[in-house]
Backbone as XML, in Angstrom:
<?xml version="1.0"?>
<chain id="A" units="angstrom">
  <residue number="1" name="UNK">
    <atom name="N" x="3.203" y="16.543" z="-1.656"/>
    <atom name="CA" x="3.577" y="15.220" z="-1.186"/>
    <atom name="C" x="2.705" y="14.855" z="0.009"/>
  </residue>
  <residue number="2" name="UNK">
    <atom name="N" x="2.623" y="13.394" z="0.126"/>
    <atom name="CA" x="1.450" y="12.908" z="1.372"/>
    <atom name="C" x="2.260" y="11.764" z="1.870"/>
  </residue>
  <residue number="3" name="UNK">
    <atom name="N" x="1.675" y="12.177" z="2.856"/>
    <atom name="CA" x="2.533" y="10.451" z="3.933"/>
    <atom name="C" x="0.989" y="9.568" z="4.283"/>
  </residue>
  <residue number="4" name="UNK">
    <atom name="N" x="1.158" y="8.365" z="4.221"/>
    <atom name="CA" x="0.433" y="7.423" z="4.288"/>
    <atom name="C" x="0.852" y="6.090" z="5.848"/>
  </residue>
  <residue number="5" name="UNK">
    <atom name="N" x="0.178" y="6.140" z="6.758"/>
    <atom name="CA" x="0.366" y="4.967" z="7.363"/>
    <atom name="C" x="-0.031" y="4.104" z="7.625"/>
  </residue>
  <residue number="6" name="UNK">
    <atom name="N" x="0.894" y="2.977" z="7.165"/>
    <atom name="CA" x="0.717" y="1.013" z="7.072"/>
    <atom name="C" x="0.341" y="0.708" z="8.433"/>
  </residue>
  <residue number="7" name="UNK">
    <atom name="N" x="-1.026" y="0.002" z="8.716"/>
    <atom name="CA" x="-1.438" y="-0.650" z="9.660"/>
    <atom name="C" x="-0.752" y="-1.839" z="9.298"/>
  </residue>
  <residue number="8" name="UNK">
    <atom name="N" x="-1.524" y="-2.341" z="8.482"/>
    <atom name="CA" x="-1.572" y="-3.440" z="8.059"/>
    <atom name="C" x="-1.003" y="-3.920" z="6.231"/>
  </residue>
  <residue number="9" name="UNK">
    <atom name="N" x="-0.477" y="-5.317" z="6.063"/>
    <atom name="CA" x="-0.722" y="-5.243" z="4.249"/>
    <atom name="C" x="-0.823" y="-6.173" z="4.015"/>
  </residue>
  <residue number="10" name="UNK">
    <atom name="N" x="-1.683" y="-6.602" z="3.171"/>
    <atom name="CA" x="-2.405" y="-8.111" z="2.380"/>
    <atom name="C" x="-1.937" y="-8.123" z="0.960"/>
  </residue>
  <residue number="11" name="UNK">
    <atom name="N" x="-1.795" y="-9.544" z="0.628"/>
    <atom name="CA" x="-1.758" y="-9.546" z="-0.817"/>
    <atom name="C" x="-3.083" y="-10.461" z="-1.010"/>
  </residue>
  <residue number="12" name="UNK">
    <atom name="N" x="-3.483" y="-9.886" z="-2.482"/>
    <atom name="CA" x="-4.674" y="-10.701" z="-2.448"/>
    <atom name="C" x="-4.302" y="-11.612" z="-3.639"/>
  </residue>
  <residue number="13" name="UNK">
    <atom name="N" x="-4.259" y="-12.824" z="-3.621"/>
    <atom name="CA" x="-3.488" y="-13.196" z="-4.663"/>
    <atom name="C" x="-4.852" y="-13.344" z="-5.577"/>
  </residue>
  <residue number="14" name="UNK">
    <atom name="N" x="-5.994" y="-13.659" z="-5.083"/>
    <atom name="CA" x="-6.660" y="-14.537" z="-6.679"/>
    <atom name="C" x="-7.010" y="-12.895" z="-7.572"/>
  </residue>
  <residue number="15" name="UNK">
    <atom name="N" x="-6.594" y="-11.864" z="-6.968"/>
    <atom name="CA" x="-7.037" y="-10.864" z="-7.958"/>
    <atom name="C" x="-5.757" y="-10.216" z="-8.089"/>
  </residue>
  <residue number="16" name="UNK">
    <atom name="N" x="-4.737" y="-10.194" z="-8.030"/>
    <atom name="CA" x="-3.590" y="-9.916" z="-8.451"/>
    <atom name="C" x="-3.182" y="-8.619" z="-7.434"/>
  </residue>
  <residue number="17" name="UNK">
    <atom name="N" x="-3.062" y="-8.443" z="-6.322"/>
    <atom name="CA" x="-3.432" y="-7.297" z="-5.722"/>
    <atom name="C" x="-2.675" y="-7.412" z="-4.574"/>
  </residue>
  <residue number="18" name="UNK">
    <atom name="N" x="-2.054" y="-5.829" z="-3.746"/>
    <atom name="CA" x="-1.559" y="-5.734" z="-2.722"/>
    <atom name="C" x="-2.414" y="-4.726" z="-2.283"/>
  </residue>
  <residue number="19" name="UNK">
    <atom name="N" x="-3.065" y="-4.615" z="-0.632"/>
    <atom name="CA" x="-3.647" y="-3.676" z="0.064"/>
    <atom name="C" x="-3.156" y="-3.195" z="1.030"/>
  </residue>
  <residue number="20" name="UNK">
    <atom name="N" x="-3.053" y="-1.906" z="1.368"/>
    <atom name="CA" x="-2.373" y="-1.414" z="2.292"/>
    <atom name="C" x="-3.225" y="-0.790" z="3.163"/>
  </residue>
  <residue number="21" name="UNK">
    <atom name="N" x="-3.852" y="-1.430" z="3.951"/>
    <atom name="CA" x="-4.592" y="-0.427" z="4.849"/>
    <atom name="C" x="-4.088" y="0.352" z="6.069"/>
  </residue>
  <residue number="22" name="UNK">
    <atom name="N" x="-4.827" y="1.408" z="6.442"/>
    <atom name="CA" x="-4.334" y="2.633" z="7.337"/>
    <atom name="C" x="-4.640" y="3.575" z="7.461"/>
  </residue>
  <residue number="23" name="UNK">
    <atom name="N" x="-4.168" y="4.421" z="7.767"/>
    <atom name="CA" x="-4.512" y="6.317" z="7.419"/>
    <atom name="C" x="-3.823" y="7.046" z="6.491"/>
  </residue>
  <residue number="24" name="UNK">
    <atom name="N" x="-4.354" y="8.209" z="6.104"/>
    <atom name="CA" x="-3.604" y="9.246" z="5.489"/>
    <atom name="C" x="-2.870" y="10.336" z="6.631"/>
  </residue>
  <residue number="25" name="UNK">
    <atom name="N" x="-2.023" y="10.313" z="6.691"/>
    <atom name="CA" x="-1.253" y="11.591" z="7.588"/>
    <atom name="C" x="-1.147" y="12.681" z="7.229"/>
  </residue>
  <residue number="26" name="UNK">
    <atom name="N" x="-0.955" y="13.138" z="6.068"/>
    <atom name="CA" x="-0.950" y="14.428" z="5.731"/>
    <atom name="C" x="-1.254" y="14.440" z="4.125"/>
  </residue>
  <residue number="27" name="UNK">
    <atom name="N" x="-1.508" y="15.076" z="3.544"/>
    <atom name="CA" x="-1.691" y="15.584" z="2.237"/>
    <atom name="C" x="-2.773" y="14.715" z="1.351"/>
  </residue>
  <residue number="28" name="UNK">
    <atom name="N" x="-2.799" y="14.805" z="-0.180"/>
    <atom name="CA" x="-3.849" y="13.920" z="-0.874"/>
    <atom name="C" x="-2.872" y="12.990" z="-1.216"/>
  </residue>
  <residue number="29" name="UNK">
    <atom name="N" x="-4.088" y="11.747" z="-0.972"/>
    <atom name="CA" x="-3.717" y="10.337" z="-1.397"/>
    <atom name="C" x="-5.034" y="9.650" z="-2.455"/>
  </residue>
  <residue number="30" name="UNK">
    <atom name="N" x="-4.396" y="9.500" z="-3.933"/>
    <atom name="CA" x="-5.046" y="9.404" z="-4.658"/>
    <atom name="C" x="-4.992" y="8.410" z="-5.555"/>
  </residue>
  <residue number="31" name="UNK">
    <atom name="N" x="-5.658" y="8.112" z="-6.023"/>
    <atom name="CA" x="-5.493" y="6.974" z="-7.589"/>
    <atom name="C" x="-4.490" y="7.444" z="-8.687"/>
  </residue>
  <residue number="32" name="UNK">
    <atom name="N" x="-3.706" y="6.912" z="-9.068"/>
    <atom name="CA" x="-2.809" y="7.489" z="-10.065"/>
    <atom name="C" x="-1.406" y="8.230" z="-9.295"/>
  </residue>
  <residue number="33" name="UNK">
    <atom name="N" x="-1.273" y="7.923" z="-8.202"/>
    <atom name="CA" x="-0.310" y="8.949" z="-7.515"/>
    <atom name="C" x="0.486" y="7.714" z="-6.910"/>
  </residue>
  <residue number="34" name="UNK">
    <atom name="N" x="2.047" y="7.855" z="-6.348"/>
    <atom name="CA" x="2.980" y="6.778" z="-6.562"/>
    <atom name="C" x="3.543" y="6.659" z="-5.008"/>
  </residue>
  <residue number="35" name="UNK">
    <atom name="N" x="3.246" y="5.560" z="-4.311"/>
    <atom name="CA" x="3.568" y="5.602" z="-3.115"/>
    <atom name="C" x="4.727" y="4.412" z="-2.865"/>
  </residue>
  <residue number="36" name="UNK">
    <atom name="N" x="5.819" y="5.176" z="-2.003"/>
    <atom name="CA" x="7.496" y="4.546" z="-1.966"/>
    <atom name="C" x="7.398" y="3.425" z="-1.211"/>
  </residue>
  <residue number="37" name="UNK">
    <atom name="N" x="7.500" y="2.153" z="-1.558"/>
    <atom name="CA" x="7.957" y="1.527" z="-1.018"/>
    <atom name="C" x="9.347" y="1.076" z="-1.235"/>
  </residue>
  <residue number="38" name="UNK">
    <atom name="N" x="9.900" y="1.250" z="0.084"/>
    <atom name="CA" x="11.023" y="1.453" z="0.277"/>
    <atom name="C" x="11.973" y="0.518" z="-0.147"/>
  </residue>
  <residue number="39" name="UNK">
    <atom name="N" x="13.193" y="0.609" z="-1.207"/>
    <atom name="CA" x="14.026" y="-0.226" z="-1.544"/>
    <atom name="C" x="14.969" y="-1.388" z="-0.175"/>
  </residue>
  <residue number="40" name="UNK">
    <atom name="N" x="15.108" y="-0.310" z="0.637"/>
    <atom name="CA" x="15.615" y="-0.811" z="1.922"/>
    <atom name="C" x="14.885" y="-2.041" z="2.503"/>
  </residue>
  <residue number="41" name="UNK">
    <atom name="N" x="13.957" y="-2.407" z="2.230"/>
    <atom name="CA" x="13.043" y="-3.628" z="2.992"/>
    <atom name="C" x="12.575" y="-4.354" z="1.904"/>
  </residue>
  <residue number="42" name="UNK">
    <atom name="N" x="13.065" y="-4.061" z="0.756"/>
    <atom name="CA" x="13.457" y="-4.723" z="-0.587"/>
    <atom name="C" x="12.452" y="-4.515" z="-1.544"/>
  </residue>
  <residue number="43" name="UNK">
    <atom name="N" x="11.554" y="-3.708" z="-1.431"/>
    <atom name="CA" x="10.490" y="-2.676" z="-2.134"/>
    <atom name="C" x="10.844" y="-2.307" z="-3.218"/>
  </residue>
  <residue number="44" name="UNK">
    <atom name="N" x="10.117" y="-2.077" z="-4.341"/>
    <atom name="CA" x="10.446" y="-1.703" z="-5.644"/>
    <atom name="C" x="10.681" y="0.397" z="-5.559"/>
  </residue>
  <residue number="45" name="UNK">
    <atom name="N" x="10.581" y="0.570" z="-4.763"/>
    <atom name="CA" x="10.324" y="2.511" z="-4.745"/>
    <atom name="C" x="9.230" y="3.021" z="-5.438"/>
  </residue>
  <residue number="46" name="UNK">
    <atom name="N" x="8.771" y="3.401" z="-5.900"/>
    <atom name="CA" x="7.867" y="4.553" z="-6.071"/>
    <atom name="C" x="7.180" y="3.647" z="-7.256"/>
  </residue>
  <residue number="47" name="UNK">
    <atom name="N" x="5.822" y="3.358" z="-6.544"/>
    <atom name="CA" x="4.839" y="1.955" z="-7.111"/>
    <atom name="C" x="3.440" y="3.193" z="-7.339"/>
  </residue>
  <residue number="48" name="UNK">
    <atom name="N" x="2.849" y="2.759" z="-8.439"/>
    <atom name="CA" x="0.896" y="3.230" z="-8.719"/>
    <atom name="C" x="0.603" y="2.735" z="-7.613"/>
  </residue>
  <residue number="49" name="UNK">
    <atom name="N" x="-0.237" y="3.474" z="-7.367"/>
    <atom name="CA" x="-1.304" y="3.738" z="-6.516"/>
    <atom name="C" x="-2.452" y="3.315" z="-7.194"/>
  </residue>
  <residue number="50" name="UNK">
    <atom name="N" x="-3.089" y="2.194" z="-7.572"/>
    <atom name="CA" x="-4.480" y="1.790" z="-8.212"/>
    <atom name="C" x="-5.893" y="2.263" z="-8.319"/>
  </residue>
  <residue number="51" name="UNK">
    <atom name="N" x="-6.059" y="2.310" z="-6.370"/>
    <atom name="CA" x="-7.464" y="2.980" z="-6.307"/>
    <atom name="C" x="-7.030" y="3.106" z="-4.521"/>
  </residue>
  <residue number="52" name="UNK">
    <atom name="N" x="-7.977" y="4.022" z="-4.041"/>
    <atom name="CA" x="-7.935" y="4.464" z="-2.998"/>
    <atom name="C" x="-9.510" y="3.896" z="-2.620"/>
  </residue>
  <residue number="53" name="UNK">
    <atom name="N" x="-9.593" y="3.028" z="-1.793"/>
    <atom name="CA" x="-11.045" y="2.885" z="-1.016"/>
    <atom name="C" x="-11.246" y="2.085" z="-0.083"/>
  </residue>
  <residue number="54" name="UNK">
    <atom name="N" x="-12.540" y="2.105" z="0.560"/>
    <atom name="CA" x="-12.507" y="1.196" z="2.024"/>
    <atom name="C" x="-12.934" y="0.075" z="1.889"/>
  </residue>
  <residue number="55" name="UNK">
    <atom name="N" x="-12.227" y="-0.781" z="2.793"/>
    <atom name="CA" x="-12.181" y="-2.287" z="2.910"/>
    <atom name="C" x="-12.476" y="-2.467" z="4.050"/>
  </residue>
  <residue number="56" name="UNK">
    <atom name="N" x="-13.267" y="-3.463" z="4.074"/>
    <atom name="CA" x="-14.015" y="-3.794" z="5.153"/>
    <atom name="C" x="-14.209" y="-5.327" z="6.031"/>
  </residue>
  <residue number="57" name="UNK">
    <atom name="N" x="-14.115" y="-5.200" z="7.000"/>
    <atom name="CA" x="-13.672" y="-6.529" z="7.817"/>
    <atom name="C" x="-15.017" y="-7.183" z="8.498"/>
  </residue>
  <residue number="58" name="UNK">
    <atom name="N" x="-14.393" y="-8.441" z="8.745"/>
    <atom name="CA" x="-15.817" y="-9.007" z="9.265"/>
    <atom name="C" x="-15.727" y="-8.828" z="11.160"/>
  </residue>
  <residue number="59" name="UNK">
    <atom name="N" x="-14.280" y="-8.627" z="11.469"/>
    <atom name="CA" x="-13.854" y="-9.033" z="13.112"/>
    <atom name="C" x="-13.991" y="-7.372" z="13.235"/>
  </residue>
  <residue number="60" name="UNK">
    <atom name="N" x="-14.117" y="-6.104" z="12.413"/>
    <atom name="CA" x="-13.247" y="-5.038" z="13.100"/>
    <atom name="C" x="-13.884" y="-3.717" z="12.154"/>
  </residue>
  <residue number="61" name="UNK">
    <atom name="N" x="-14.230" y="-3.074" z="12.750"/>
    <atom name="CA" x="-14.270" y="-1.375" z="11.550"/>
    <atom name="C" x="-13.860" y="-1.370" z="10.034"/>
  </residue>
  <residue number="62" name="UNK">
    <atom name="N" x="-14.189" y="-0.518" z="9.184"/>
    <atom name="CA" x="-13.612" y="-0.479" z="7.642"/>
    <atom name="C" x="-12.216" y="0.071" z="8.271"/>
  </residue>
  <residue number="63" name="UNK">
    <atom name="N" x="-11.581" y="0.044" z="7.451"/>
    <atom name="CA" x="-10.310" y="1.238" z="6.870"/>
    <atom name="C" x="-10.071" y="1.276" z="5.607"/>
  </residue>
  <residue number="64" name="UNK">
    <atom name="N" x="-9.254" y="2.651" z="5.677"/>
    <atom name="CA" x="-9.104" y="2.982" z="4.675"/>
    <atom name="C" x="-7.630" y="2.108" z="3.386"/>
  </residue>
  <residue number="65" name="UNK">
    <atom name="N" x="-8.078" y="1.569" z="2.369"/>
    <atom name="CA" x="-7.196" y="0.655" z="1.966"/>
    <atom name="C" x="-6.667" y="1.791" z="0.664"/>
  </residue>
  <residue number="66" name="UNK">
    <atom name="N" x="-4.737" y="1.343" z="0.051"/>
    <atom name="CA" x="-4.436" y="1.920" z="-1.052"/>
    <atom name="C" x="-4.513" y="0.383" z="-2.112"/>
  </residue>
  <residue number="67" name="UNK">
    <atom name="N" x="-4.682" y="0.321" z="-2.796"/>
    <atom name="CA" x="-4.916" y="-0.950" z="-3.666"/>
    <atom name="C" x="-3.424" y="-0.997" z="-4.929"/>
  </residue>
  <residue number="68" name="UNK">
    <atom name="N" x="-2.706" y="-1.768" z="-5.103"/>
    <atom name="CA" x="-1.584" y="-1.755" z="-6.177"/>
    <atom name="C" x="-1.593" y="-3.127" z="-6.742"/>
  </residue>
  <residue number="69" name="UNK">
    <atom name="N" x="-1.445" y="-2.569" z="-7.409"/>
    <atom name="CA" x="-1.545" y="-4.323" z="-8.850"/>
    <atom name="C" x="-0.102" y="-4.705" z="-8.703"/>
  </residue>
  <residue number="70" name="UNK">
    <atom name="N" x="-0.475" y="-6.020" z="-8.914"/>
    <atom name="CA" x="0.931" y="-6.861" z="-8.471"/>
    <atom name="C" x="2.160" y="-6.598" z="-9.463"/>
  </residue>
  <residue number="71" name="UNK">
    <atom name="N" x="1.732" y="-6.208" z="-10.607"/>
    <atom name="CA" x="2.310" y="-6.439" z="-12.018"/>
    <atom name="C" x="3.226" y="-5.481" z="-11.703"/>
  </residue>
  <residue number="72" name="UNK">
    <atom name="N" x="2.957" y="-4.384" z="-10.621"/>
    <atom name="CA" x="4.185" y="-3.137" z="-10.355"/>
    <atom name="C" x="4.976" y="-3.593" z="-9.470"/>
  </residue>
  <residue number="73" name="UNK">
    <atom name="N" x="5.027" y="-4.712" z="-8.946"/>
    <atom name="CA" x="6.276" y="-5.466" z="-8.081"/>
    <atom name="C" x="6.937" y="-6.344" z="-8.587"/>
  </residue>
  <residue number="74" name="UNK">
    <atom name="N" x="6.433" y="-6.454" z="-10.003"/>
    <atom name="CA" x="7.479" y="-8.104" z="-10.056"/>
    <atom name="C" x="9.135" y="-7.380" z="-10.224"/>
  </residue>
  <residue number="75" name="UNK">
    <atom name="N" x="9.743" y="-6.004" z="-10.073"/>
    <atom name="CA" x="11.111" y="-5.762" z="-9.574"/>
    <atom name="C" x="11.360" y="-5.604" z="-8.542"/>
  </residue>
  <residue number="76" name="UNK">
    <atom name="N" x="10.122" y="-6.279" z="-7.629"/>
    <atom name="CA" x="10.965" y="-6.463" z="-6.437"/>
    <atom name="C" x="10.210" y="-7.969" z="-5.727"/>
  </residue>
  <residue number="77" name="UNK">
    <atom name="N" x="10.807" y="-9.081" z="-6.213"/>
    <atom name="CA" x="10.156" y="-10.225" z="-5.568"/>
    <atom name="C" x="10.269" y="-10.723" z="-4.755"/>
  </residue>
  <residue number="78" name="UNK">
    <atom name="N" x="11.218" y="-9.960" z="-3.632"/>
    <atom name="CA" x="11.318" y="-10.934" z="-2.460"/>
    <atom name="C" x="10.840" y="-9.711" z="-1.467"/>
  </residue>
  <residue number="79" name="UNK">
    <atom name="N" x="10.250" y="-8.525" z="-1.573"/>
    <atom name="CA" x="9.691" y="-7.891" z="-0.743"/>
    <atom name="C" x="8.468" y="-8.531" z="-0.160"/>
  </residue>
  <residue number="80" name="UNK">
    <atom name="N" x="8.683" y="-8.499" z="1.312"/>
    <atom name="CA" x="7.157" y="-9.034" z="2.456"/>
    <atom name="C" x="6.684" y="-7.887" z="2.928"/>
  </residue>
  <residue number="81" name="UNK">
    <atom name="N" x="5.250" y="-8.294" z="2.015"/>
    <atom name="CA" x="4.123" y="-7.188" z="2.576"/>
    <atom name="C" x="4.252" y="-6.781" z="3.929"/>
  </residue>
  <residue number="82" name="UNK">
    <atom name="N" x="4.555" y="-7.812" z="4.982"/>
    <atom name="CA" x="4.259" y="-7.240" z="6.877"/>
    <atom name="C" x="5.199" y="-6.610" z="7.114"/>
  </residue>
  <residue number="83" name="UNK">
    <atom name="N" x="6.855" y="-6.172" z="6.052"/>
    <atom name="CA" x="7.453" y="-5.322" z="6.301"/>
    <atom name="C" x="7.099" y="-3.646" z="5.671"/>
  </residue>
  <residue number="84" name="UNK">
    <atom name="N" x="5.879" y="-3.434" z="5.474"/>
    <atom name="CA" x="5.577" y="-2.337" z="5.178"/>
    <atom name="C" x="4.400" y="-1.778" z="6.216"/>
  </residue>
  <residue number="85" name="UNK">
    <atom name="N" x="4.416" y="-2.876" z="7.051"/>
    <atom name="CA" x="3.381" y="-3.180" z="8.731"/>
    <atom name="C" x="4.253" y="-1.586" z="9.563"/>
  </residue>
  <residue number="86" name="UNK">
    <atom name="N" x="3.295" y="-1.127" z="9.903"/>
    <atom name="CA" x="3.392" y="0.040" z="11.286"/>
    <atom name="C" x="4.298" y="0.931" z="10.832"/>
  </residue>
  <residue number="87" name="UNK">
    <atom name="N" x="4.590" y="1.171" z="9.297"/>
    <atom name="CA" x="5.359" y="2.309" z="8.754"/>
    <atom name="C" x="4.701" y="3.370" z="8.136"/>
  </residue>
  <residue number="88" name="UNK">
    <atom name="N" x="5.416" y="4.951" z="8.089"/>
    <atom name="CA" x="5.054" y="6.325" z="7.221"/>
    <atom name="C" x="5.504" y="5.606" z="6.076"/>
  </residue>
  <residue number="89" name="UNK">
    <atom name="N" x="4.822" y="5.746" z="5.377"/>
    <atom name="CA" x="5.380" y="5.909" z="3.463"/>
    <atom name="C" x="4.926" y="7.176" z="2.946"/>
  </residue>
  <residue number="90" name="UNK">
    <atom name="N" x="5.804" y="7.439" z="1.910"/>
    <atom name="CA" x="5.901" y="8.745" z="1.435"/>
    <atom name="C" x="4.672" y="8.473" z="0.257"/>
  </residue>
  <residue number="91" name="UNK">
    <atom name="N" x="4.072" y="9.849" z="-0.039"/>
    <atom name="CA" x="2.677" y="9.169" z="-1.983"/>
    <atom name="C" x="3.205" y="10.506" z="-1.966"/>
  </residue>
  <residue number="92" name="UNK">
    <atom name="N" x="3.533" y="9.891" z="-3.671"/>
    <atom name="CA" x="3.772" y="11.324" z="-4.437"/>
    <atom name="C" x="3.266" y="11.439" z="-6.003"/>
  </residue>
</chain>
């Protein structure tokens, strides 16, 4: 198991996409591997993981982004991305 932490989270709408950028805290964080967003902040729980790679800003450094296709949230539609802002999430 790996913990992952939310700087930041974007949805990108014209490509169907949520980004989670941040760090890895402990363990592997990978493509194909299922990271919790939390039912409690109205999150669907344990969502694909798409692709793991860096995204890059025009104001600020890369980081490291987790990429998830939207199509794995539509059971949870009233979850806001900025509540997954400055949190551990669990990837498993």
């Amino acid at each position: 198991m790996g913990r992952f932490y939310c700087d930041r989270a974007y949805w990108l709408m014209t490509r169907d996409l949520l980004v989670l950028t941040g760090k890895i805290l402990e363990g592997p964080v990978e493509p194909d591997m299922a990271i919790d967003l939390p039912t409690s902040i109205r999150g669907p729980g344990l969502t694909p993981i798409h692709s793991v790679q860096e995204v890059t800003f025009e104001d600020r450094p890369p980081e490291l982004g987790l990429v998830i296709e939207m199509h794995h949230l539509e059971k949870a539609p009233l979850m806001e991305p900025s509540h997954l802002e400055k949190r551990e999430l669990k990837v498993v």
